[in-house]
C-alpha positions, 0 to 999 in steps of 0.5 A: 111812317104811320107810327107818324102819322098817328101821333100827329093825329092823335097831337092833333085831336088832343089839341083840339079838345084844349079849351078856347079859353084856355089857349091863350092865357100867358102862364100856362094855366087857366082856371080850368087846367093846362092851356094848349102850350103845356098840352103841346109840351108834354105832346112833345115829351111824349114822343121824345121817349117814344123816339128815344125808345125805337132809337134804342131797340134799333141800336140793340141797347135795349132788347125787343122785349124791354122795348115791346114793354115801353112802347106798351106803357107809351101807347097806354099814356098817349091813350089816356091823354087822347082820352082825356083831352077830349073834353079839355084837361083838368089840372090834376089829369094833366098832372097825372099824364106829366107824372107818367110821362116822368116815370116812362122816362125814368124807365127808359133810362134804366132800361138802357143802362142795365145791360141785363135785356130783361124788363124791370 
């Protein structure tokens, strides 16, 4: 539950500091990065890895510490685009954090599907 409720604070503060102008432009973009949509989309991206990862220690598919190791690199993305939200997000830093969300996810999987309960 504070898991939770952290997430949703840090969604919401990073939703914020999404420039006014930017929210309502159709395509995604607006001349200065991402519009609140995109920043949603990999918001939510990033928390379905996260479940994805509690869901996979809990099952036992992948070990404690593969599982530490994930929501380690999770939480260092989370930070990075808490971080750099703050000021609204340029294009190549939400380009950045969809690229290291990308490779959490790639990771994620070949966690789950190496059987050896080893990182890396």
């Amino acid at each position: 539950m504070r898991k939770l409720l952290i997430s949703v604070a840090l969604a919401a503060s990073t939703l914020a500091a999404v420039p006014a102008a930017a929210q309502y432009h159709n395509s995604g973009w607006s001349q200065h990065g991402p519009d609140r949509r995109a920043v949603n989309q990999l918001v939510r991206e990033l928390d379905r890895v996260e479940n994805r990862i509690e869901r996979s220690a809990r099952r036992g598919v992948i070990s404690p510490r593969e599982a530490f190791g994930l929501r380690r690199d999770a939480n260092q993305v989370r930070f990075h685009l808490n971080r750099a939200g703050r000021n609204g997000l340029s294009g190549r830093e939400f380009a950045s954090l969809r690229v290291q969300v990308n490779r959490l996810e790639q990771r994620v999987r070949i966690e789950r599907r190496d059987n050896d309960r080893r990182r890396g």
